[in-house]
mmCIF file of the N, C-alpha and C atoms, coordinates in Angstrom:
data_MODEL
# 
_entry.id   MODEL 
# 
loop_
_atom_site.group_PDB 
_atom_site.id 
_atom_site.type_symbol 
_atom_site.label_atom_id 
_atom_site.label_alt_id 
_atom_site.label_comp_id 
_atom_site.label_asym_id 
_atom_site.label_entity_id 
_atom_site.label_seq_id 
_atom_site.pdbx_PDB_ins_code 
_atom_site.Cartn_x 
_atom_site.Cartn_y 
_atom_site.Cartn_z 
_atom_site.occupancy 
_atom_site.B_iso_or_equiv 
_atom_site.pdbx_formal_charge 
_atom_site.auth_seq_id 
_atom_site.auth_comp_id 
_atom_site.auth_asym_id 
_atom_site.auth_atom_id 
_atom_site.pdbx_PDB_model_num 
ATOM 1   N N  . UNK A 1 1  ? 9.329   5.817  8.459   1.00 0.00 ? 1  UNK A N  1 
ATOM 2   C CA . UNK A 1 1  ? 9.763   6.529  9.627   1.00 0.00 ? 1  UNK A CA 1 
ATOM 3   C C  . UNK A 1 1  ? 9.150   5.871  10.858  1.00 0.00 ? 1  UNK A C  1 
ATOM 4   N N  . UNK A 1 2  ? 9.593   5.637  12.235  1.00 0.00 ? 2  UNK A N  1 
ATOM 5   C CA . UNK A 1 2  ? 9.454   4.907  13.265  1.00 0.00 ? 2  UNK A CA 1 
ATOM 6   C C  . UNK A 1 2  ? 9.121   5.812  14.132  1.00 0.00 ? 2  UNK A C  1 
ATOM 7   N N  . UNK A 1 3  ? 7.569   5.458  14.767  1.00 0.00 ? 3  UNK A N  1 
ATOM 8   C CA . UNK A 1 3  ? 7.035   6.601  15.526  1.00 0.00 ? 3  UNK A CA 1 
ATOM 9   C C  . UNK A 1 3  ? 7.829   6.536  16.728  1.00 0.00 ? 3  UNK A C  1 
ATOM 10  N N  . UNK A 1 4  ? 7.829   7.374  17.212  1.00 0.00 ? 4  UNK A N  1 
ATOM 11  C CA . UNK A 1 4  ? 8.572   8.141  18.867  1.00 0.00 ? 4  UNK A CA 1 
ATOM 12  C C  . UNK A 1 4  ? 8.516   6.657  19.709  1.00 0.00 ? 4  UNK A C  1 
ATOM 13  N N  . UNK A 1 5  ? 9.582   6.322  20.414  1.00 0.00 ? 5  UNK A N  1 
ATOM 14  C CA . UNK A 1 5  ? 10.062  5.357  20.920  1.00 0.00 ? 5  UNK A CA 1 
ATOM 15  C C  . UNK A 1 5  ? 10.022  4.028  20.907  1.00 0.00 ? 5  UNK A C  1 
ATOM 16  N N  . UNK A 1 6  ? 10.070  3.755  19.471  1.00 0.00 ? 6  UNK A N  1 
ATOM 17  C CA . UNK A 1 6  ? 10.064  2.759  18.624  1.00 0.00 ? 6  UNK A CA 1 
ATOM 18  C C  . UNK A 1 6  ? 11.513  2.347  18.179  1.00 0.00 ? 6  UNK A C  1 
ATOM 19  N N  . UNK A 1 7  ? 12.071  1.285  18.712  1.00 0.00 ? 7  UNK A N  1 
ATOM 20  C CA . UNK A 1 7  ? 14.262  0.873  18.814  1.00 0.00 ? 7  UNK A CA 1 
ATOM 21  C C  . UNK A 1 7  ? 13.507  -0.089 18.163  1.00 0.00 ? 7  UNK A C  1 
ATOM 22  N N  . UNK A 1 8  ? 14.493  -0.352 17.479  1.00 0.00 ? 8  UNK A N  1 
ATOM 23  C CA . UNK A 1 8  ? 15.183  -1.725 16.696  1.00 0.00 ? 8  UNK A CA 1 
ATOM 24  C C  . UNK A 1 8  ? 15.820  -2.840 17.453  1.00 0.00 ? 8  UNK A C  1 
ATOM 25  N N  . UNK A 1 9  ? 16.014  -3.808 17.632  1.00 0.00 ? 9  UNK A N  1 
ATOM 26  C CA . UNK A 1 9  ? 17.158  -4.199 18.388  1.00 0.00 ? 9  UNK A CA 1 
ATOM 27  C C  . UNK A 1 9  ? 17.366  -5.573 18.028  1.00 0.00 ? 9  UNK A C  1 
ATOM 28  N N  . UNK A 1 10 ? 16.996  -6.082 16.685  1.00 0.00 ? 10 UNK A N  1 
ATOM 29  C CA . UNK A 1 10 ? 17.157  -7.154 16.227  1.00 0.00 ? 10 UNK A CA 1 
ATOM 30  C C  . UNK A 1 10 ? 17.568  -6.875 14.712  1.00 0.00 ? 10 UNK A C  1 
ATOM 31  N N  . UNK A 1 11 ? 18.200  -7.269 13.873  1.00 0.00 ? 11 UNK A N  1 
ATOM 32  C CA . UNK A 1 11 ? 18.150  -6.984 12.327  1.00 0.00 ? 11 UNK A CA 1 
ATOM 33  C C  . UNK A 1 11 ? 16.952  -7.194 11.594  1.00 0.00 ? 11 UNK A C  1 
ATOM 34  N N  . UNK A 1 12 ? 15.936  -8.120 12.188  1.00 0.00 ? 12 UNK A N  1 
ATOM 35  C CA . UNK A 1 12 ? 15.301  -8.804 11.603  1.00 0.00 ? 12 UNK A CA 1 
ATOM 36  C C  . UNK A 1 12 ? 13.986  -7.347 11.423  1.00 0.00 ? 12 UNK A C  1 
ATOM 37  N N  . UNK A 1 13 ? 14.061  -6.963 12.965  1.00 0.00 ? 13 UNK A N  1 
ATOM 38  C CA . UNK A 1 13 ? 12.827  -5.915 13.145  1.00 0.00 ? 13 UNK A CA 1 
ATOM 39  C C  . UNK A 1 13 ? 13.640  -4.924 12.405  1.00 0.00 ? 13 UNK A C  1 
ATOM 40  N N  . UNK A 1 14 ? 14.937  -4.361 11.818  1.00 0.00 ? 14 UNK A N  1 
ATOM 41  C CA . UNK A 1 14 ? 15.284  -2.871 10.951  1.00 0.00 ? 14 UNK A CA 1 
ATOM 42  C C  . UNK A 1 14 ? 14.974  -3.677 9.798   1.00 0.00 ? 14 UNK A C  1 
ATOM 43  N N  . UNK A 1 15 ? 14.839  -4.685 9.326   1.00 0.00 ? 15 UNK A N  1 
ATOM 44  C CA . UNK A 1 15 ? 14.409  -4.853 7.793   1.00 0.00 ? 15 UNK A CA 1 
ATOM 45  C C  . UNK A 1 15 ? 12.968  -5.025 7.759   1.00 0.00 ? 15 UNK A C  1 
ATOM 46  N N  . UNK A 1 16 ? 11.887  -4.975 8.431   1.00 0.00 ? 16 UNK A N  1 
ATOM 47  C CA . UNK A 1 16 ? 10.880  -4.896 8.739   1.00 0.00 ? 16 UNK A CA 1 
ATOM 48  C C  . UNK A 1 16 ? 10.008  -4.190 8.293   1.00 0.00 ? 16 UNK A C  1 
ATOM 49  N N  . UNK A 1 17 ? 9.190   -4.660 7.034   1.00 0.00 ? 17 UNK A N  1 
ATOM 50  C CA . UNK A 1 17 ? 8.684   -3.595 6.443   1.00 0.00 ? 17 UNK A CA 1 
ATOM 51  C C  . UNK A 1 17 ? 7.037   -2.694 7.099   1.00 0.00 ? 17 UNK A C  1 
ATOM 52  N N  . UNK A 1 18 ? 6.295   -3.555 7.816   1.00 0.00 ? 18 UNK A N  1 
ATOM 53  C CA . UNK A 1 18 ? 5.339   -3.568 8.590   1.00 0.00 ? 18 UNK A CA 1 
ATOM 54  C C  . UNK A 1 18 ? 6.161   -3.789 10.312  1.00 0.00 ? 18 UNK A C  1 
ATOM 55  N N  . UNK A 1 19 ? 6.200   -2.948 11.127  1.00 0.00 ? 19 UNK A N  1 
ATOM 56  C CA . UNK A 1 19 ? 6.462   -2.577 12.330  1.00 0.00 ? 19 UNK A CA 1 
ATOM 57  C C  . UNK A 1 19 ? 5.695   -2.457 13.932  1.00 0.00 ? 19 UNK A C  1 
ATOM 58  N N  . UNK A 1 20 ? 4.567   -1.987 13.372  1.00 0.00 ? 20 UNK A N  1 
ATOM 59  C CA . UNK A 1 20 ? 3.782   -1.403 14.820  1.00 0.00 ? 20 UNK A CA 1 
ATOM 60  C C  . UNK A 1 20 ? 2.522   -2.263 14.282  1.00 0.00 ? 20 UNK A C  1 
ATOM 61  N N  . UNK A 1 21 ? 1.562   -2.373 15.088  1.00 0.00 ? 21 UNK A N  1 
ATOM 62  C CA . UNK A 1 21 ? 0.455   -2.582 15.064  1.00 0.00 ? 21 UNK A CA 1 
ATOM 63  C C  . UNK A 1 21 ? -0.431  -1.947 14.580  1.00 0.00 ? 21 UNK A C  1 
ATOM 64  N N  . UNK A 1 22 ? -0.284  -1.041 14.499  1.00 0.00 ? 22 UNK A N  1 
ATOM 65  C CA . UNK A 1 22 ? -0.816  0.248  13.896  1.00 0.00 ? 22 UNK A CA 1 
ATOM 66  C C  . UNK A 1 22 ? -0.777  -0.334 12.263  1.00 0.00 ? 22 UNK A C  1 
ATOM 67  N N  . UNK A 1 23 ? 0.574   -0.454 12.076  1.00 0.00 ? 23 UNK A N  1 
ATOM 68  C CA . UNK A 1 23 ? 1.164   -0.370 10.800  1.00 0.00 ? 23 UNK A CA 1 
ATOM 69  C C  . UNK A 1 23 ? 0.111   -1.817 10.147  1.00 0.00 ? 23 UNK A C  1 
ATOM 70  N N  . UNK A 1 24 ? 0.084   -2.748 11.093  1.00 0.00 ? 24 UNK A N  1 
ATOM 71  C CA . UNK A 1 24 ? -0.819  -4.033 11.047  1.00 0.00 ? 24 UNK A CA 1 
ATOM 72  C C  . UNK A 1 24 ? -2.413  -3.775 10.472  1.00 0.00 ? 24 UNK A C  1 
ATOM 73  N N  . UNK A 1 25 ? -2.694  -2.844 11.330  1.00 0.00 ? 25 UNK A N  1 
ATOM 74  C CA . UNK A 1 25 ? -4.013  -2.508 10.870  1.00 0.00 ? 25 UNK A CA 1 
ATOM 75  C C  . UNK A 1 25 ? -4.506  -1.894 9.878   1.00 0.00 ? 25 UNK A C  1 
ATOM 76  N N  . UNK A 1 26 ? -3.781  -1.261 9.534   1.00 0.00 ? 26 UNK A N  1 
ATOM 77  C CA . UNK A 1 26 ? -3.564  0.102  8.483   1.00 0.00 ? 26 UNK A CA 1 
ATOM 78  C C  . UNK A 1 26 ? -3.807  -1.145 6.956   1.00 0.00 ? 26 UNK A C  1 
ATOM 79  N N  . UNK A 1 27 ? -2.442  -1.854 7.039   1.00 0.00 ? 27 UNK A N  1 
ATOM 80  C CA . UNK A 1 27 ? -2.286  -3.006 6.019   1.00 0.00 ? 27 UNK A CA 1 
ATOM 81  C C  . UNK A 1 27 ? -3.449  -4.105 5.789   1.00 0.00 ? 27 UNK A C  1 
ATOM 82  N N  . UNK A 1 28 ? -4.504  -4.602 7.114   1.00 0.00 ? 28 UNK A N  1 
ATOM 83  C CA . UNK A 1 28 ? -5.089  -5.009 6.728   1.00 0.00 ? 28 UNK A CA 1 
ATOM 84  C C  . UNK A 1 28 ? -6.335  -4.663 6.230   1.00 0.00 ? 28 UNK A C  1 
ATOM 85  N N  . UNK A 1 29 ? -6.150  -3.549 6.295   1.00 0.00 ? 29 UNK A N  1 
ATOM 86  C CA . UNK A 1 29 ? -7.942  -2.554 6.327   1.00 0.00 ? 29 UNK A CA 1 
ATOM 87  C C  . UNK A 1 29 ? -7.576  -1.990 4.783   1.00 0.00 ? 29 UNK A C  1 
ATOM 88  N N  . UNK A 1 30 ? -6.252  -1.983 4.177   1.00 0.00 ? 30 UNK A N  1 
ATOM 89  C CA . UNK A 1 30 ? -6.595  -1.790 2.651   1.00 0.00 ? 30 UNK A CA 1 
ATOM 90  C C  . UNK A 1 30 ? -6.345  -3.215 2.412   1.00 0.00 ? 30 UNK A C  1 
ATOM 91  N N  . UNK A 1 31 ? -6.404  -4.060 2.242   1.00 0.00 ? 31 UNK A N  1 
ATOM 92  C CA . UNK A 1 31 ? -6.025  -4.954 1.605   1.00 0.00 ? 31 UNK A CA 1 
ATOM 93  C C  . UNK A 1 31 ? -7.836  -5.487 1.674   1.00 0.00 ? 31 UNK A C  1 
ATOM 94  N N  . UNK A 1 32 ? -8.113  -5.424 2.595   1.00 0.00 ? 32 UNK A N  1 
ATOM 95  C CA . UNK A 1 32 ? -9.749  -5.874 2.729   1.00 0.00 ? 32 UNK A CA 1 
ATOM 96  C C  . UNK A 1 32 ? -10.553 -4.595 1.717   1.00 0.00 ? 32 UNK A C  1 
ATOM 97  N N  . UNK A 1 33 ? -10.600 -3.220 2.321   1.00 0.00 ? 33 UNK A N  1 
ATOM 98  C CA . UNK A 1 33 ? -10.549 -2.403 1.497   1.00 0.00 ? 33 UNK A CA 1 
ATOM 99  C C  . UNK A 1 33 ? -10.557 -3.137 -0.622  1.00 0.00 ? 33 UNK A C  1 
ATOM 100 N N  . UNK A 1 34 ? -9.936  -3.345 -0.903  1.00 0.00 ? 34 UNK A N  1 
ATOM 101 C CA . UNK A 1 34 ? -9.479  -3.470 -1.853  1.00 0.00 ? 34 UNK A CA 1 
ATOM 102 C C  . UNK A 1 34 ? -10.097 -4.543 -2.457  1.00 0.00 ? 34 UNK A C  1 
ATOM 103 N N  . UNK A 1 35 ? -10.089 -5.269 -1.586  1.00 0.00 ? 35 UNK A N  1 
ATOM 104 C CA . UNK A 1 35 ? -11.050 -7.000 -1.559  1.00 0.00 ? 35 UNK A CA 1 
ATOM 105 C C  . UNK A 1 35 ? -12.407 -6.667 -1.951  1.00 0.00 ? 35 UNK A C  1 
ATOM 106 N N  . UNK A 1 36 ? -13.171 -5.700 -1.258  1.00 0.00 ? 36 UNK A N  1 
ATOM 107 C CA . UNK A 1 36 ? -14.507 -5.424 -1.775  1.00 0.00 ? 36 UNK A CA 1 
ATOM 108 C C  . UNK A 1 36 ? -14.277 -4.464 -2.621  1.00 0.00 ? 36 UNK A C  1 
ATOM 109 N N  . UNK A 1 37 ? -13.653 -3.281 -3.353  1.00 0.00 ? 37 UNK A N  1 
ATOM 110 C CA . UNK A 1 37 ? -13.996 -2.400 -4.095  1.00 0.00 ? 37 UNK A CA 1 
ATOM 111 C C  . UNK A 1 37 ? -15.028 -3.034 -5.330  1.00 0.00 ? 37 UNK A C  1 
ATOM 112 N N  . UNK A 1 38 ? -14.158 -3.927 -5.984  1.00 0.00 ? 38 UNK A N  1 
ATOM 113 C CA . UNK A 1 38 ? -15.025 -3.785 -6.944  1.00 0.00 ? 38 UNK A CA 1 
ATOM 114 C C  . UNK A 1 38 ? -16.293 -4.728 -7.126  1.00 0.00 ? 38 UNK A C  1 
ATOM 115 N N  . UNK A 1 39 ? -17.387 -5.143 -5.472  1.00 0.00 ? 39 UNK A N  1 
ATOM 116 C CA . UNK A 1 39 ? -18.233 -5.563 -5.473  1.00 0.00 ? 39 UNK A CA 1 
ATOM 117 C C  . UNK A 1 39 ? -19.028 -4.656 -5.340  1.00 0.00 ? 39 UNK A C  1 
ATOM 118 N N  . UNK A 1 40 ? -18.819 -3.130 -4.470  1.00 0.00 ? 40 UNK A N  1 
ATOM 119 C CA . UNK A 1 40 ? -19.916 -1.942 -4.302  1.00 0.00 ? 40 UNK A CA 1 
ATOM 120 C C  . UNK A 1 40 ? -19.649 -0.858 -5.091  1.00 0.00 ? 40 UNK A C  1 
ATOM 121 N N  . UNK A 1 41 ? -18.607 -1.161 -6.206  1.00 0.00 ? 41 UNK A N  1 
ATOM 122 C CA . UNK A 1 41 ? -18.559 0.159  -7.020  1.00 0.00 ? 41 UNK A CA 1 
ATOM 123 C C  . UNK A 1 41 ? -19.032 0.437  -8.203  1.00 0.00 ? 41 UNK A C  1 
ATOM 124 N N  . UNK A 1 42 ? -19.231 1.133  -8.948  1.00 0.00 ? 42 UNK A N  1 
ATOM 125 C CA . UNK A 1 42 ? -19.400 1.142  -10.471 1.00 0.00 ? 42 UNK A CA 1 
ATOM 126 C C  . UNK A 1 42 ? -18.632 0.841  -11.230 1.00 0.00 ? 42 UNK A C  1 
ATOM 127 N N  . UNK A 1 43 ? -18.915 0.321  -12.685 1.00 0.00 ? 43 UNK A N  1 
ATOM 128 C CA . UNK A 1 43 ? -18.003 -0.256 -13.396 1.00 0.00 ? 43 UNK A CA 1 
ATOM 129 C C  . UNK A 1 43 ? -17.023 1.056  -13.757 1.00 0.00 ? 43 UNK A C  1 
ATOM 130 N N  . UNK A 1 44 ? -17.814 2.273  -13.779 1.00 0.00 ? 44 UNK A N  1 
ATOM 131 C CA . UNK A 1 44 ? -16.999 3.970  -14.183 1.00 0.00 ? 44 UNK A CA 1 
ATOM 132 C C  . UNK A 1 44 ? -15.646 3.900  -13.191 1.00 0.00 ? 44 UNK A C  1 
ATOM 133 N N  . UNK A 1 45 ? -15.448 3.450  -11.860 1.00 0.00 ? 45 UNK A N  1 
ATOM 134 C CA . UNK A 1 45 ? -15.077 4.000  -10.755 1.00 0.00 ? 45 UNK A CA 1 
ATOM 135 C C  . UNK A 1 45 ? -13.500 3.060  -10.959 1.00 0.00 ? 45 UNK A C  1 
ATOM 136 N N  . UNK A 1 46 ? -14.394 1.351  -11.244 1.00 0.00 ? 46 UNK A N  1 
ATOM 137 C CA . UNK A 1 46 ? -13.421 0.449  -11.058 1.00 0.00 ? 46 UNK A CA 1 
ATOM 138 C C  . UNK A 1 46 ? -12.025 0.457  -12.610 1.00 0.00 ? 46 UNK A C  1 
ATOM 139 N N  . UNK A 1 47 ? -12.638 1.309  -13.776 1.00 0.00 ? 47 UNK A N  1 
ATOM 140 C CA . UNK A 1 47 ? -12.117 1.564  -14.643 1.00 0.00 ? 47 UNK A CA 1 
ATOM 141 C C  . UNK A 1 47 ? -10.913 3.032  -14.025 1.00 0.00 ? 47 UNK A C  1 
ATOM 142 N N  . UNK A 1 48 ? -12.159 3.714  -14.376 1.00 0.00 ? 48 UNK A N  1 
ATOM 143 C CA . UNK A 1 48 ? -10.567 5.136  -13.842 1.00 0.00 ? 48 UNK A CA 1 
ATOM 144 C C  . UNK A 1 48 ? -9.605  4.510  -12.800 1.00 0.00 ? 48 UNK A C  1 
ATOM 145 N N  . UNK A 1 49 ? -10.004 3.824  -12.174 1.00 0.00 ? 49 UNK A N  1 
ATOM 146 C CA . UNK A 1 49 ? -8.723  3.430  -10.810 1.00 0.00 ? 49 UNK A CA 1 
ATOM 147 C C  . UNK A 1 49 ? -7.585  2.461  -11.784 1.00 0.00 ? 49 UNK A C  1 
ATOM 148 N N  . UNK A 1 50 ? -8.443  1.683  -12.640 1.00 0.00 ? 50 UNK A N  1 
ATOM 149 C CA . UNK A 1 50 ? -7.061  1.091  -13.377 1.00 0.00 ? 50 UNK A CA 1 
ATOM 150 C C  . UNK A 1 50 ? -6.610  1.651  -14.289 1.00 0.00 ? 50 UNK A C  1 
ATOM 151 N N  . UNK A 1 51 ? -7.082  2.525  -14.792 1.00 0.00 ? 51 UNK A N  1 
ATOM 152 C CA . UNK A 1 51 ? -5.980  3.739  -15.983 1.00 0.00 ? 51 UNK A CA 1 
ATOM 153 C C  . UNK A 1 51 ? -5.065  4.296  -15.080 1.00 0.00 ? 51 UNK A C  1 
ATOM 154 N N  . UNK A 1 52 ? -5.677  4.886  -14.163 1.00 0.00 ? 52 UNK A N  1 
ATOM 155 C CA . UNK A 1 52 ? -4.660  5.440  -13.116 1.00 0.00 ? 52 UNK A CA 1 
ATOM 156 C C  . UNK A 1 52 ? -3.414  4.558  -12.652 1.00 0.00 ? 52 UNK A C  1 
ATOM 157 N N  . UNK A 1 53 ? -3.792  3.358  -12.408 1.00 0.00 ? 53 UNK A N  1 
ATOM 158 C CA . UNK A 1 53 ? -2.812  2.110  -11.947 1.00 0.00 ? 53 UNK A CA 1 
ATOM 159 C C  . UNK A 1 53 ? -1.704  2.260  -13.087 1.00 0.00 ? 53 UNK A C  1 
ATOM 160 N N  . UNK A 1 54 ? -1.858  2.188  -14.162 1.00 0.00 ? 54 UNK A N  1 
ATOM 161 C CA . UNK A 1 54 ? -1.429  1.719  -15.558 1.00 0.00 ? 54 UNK A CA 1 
ATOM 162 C C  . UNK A 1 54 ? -0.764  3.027  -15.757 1.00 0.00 ? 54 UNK A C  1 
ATOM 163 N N  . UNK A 1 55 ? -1.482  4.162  -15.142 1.00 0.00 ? 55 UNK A N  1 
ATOM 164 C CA . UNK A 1 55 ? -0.177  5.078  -16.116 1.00 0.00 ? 55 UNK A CA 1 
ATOM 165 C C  . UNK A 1 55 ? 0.463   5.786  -14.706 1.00 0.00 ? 55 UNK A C  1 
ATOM 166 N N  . UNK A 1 56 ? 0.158   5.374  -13.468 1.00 0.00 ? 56 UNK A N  1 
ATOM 167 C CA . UNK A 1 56 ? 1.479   5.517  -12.478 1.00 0.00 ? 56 UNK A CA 1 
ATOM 168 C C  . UNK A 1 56 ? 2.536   4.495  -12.755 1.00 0.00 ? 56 UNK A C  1 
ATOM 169 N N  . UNK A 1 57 ? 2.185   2.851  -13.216 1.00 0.00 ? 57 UNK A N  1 
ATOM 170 C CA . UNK A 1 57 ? 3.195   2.320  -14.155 1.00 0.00 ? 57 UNK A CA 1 
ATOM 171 C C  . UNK A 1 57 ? 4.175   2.512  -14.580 1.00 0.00 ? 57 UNK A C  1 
ATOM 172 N N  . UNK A 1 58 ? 3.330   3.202  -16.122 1.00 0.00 ? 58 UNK A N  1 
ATOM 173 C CA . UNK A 1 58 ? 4.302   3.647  -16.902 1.00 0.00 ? 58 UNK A CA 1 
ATOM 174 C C  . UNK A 1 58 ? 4.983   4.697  -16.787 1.00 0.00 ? 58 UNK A C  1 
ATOM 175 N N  . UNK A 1 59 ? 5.020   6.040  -15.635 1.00 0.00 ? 59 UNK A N  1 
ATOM 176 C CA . UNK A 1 59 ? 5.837   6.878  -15.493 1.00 0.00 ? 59 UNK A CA 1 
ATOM 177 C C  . UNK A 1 59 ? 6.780   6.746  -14.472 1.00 0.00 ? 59 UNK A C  1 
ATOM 178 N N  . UNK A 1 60 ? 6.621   5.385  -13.838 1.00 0.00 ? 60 UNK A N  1 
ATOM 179 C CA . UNK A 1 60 ? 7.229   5.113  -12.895 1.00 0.00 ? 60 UNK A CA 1 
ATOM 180 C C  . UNK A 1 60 ? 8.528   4.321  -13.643 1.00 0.00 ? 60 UNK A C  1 
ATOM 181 N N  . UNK A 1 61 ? 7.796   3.492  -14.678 1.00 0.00 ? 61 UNK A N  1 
ATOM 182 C CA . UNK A 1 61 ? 9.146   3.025  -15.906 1.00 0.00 ? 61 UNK A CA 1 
ATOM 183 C C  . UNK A 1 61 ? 9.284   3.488  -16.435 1.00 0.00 ? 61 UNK A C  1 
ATOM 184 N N  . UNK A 1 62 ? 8.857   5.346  -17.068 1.00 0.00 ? 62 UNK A N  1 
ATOM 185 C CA . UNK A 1 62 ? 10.251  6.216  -17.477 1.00 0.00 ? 62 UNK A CA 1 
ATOM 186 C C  . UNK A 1 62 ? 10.882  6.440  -16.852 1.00 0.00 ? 62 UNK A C  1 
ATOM 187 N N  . UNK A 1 63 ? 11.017  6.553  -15.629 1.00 0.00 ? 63 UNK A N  1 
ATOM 188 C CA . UNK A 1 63 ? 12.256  7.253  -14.734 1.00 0.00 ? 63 UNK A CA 1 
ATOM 189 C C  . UNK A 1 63 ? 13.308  6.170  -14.986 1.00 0.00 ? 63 UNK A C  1 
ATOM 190 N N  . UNK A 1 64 ? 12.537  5.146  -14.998 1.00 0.00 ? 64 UNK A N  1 
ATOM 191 C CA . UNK A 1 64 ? 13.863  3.890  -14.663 1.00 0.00 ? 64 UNK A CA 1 
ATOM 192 C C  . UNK A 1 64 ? 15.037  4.009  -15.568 1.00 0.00 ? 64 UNK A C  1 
ATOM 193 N N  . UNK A 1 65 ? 14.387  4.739  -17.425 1.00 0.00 ? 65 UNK A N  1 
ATOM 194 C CA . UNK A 1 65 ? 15.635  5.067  -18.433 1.00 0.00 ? 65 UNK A CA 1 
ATOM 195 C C  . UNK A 1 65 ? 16.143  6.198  -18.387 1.00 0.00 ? 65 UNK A C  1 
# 
């Protein structure tokens, strides 16, 4: 959704999956985020996050049948 007076006016910017600057920052602060998790976390922490990964996965590929 495109915050309040935010036009399009190129095709290139409506296929645009990252938009605002905002949207810029947001993207790079998890991606860094993400970059360090598993240097300050516990091995407990960095496990549950990938079961979790793995079975949003797989219920995401039952819907698909």
């Amino acid at each position: 959704m495109l915050p309040c007076g935010v036009y399009n006016e190129r095709y290139a910017q409506d296929m645009a999956i990252v938009r605002t600057k905002r949207h810029w920052a947001i993207l790079i602060l998890a991606i860094f985020f993400l970059y360090l998790f598993p240097l300050f976390n516990l091995q407990y922490f960095i496990s549950l996050i990938n079961y979790l990964c793995i079975t949003i996965i797989i219920v995401l590929g039952l819907q698909i049948v």
